[in-house]
C-alpha positions in Angstrom: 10.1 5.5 -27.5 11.9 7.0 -30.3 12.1 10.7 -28.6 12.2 9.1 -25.1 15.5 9.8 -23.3 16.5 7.4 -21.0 18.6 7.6 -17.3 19.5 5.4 -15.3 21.1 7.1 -11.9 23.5 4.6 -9.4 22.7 6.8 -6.1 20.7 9.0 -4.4 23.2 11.7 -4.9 23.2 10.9 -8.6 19.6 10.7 -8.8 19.3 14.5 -7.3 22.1 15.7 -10.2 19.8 13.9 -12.8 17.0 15.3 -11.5 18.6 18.7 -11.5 19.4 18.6 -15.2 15.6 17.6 -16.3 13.7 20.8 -15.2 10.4 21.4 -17.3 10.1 17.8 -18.9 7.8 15.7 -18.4 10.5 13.0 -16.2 8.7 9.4 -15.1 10.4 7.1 -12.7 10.3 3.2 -13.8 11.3 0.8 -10.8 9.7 -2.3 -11.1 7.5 -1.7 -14.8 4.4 -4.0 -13.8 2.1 -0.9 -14.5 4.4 1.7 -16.3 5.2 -0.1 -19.6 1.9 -0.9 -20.0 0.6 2.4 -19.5 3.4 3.5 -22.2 2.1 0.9 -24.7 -1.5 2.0 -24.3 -0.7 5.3 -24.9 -1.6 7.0 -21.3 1.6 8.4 -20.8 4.5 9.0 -23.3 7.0 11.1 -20.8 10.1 12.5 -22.5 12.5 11.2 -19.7 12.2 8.1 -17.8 14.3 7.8 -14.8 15.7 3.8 -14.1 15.6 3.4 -10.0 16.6 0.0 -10.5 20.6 0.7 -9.5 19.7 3.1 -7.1 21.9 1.9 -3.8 20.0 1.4 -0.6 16.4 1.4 -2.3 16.5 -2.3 -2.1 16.3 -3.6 1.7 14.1 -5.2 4.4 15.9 -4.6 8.2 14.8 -3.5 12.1 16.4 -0.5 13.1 15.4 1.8 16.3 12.3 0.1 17.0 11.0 0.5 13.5 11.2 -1.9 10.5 12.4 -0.1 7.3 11.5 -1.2 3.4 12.8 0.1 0.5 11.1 1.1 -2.0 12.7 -1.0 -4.5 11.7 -3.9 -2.5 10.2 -6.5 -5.0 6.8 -8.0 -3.8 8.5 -11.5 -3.8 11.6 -10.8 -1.6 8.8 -9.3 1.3 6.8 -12.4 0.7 10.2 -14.7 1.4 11.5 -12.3 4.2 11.5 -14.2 7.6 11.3 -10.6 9.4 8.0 -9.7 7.8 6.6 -13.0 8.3 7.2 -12.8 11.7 6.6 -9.3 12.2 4.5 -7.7 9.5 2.3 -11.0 9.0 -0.2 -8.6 6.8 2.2 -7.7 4.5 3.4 -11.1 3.9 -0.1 -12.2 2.8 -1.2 -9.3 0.7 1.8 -9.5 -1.5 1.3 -13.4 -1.5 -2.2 -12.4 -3.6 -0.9 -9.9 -5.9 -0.6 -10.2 -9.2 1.2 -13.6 -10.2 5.1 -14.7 -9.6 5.7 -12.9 -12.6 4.7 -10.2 -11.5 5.7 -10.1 -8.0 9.0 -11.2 -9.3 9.2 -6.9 -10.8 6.7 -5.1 -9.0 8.0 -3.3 -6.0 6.3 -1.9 -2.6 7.2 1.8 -3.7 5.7 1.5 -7.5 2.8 -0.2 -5.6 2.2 3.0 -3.9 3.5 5.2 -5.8 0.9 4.4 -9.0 -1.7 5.1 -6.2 -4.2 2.9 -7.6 -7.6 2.7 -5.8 -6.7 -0.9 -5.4 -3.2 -0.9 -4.5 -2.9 -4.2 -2.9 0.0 -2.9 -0.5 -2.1 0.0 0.9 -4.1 -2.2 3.4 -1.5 -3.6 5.7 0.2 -0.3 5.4 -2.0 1.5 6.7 -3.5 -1.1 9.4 0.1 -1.0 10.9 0.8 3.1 10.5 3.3 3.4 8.3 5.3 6.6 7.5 6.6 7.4 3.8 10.0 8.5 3.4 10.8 10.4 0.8 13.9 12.9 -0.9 13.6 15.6 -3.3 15.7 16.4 -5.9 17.6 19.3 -3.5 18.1 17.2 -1.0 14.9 18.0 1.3 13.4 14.7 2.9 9.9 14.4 4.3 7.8 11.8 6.5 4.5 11.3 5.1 2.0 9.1 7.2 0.6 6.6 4.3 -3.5 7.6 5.2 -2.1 11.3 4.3 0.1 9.5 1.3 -2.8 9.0 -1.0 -4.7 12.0 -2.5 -6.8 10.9 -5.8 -6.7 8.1 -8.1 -3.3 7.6 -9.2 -2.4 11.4 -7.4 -0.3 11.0 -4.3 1.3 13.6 -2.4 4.9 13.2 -4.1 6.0 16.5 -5.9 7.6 16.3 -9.2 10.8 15.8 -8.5 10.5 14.0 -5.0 11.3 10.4 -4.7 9.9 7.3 -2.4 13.0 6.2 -0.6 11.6 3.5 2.2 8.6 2.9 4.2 8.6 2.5 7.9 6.2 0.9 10.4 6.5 0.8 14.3 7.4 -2.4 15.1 4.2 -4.5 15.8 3.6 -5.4 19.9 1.7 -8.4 19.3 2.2 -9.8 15.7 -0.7 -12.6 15.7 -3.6 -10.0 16.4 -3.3 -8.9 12.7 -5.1 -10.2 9.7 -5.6 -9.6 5.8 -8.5 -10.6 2.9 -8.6 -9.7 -0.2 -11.4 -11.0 -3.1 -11.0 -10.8 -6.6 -12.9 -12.7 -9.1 -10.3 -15.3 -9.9 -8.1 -17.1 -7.0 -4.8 -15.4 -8.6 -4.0 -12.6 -10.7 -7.3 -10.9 -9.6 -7.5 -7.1 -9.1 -8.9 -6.5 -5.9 -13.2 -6.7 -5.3 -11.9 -6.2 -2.0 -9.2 -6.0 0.5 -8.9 -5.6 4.4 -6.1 -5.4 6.9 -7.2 -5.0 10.3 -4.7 -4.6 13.2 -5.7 -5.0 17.1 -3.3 -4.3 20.4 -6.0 -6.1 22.7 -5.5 -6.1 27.1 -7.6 -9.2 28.0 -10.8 -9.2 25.9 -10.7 -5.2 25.6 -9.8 -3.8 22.4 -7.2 -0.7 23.1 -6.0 0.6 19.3 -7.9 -0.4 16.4 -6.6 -0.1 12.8 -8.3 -0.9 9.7 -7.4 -0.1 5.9 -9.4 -1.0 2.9 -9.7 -0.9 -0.5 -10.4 -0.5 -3.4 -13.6 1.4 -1.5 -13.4 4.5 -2.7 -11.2 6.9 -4.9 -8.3 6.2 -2.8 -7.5 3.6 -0.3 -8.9 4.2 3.4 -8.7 4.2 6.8 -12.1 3.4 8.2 -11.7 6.0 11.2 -15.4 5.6 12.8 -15.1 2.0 12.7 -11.5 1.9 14.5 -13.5 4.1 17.2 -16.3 2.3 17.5 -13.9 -0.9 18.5 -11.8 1.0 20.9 -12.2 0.6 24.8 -15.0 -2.4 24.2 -15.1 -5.8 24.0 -15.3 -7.1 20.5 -18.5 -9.3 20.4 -20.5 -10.2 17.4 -22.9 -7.5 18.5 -20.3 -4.7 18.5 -19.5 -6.0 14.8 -22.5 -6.1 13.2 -22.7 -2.2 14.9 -20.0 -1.7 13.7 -20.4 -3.0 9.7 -23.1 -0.5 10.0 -20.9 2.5 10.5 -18.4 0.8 7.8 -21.0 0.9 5.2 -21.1 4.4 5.4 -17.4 5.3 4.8 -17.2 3.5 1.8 -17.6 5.5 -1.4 -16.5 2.7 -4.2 -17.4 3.9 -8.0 -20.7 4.1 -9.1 -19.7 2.9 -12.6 -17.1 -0.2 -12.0 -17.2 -3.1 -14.1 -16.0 -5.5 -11.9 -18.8 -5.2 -8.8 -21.5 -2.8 -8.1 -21.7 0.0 -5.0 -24.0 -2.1 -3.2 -22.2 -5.3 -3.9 -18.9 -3.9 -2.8 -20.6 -2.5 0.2 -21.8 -5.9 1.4 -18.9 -8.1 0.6 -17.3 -5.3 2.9 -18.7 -6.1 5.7 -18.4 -9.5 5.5 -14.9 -9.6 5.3 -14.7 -6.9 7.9 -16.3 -9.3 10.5 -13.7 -12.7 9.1 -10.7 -10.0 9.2 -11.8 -9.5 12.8 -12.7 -13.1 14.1 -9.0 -14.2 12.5 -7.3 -11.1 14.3 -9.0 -11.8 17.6 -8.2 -15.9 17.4 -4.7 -14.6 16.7 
């Protein structure tokens, strides 16, 4: 840390005048720390700026507006889990950041570091992308962009942020029917557990027919997913344990988890997948 400078910018306009003065150094944002101090204490990165998002205003909220519920990206894990709007709105998110990590932890990490690390197991990623969410973001000259989250991700721990771009908030299209949602995830403890597995499937049902299907996963591959055949393969039928055995077929096949993990094997992975797919489903259909 010696030759580490260190800023701590109060606003987003402040934030773009920092960002303006830091051209061609290697500049890390820090908001909650949960993964980036102790990637700096193993040695994986050693930046020569790091950039505190902690004061930035506005970063750190949890409101509806136009139709569309808006986090920021400073959001801690905890305050979604305690949020009554999320609870009753977004129950997906609610449980997924219940199973992440441990108080401690939930107590610093945030939804926007949760993405932003873009680990193949980013708890977070799931429910975001069962419900559609759109990434906001601001660059350092002002620019802002809307990234849909299943574009979001683009390799392990690569997203599609440029350098000097930040992750404001997250939005999702205010759910129609709440209780038709659900979220797994297995780790190999009860708490603190990285993921073996996690689900988040979302259905808009009319009577027994399935309308809009929406499933994200991981960790199943490099990145976290949206199992696209499977979502059509539910769509326009009527969700019977026939169609979801069918179905955990298709979902075999568009899961590409490492060859080489130490926590669960390709095959093992593959067929805890589809159990959980077919629980995710029988919990979303009993609302």
């Amino acid at each position: 840390m010696d030759n580490t400078e260190f800023m701590a910018p109060t606003s987003l306009d402040d934030f773009i005048k920092v960002m303006g003065t830091v051209d061609g150094a290697d500049a890390r944002f820090i908001a909650g720390g949960t993964n980036f101090i102790p990637y700096m204490r193993s040695g994986w990165i050693s930046p020569d700026i790091i950039i505190d998002l902690s004061n930035v205003g506005d970063l750190d909220h949890i409101r509806e507006e136009d139709g569309k519920i808006s986090i920021g990206a400073m959001t801690t894990i905890t305050e979604l889990v305690e949020s009554k709007l999320i609870h009753d709105l977004c129950p997906v998110i609610s449980s997924a950041g219940r199973l992440l990590g441990n108080p401690l932890v939930r107590n610093r990490a945030t939804i926007g570091g949760n993405l932003a690390n873009a680990s193949p197991g980013a708890d977070m990623a799931p429910p975001l992308l069962a419900l559609e969410a759109i990434v906001h973001t601001k660059s350092s000259d002002g620019k802002q962009r809307k990234i849909p989250v299943e574009s979001f991700f683009k390799g392990k721990q690569e997203t599609a942020l440029e350098k000097d771009e930040l992750l404001t908030h997250v939005t999702i299209p205010k759910p129609k029917d709440p209780a038709t949602m659900s979220q797994i995830k297995l780790g190999l403890r009860n708490s603190g557990a990285i993921s073996l597995m996690n689900i988040a499937v979302k259905l808009d049902l009319d009577g027994k027919i399935c309308r809009k299907a929406r499933i994200g996963m991981c960790p199943v591959a490099v990145t976290p997913i949206r199992a696209y055949r499977t979502e059509e393969m539910l769509e326009g039928k009527e969700i019977n344990d026939v169609l979801l055995t069918e179905c955990s077929t298709v979902l075999r096949e568009e899961l590409s988890p490492r060859k080489h993990s130490v926590r669960a094997s390709v095959e093992y992975r593959k067929q805890v997948a589809t159990v959980l797919f077919k629980r995710a489903m029988h919990r979303a259909l009993r609302g």
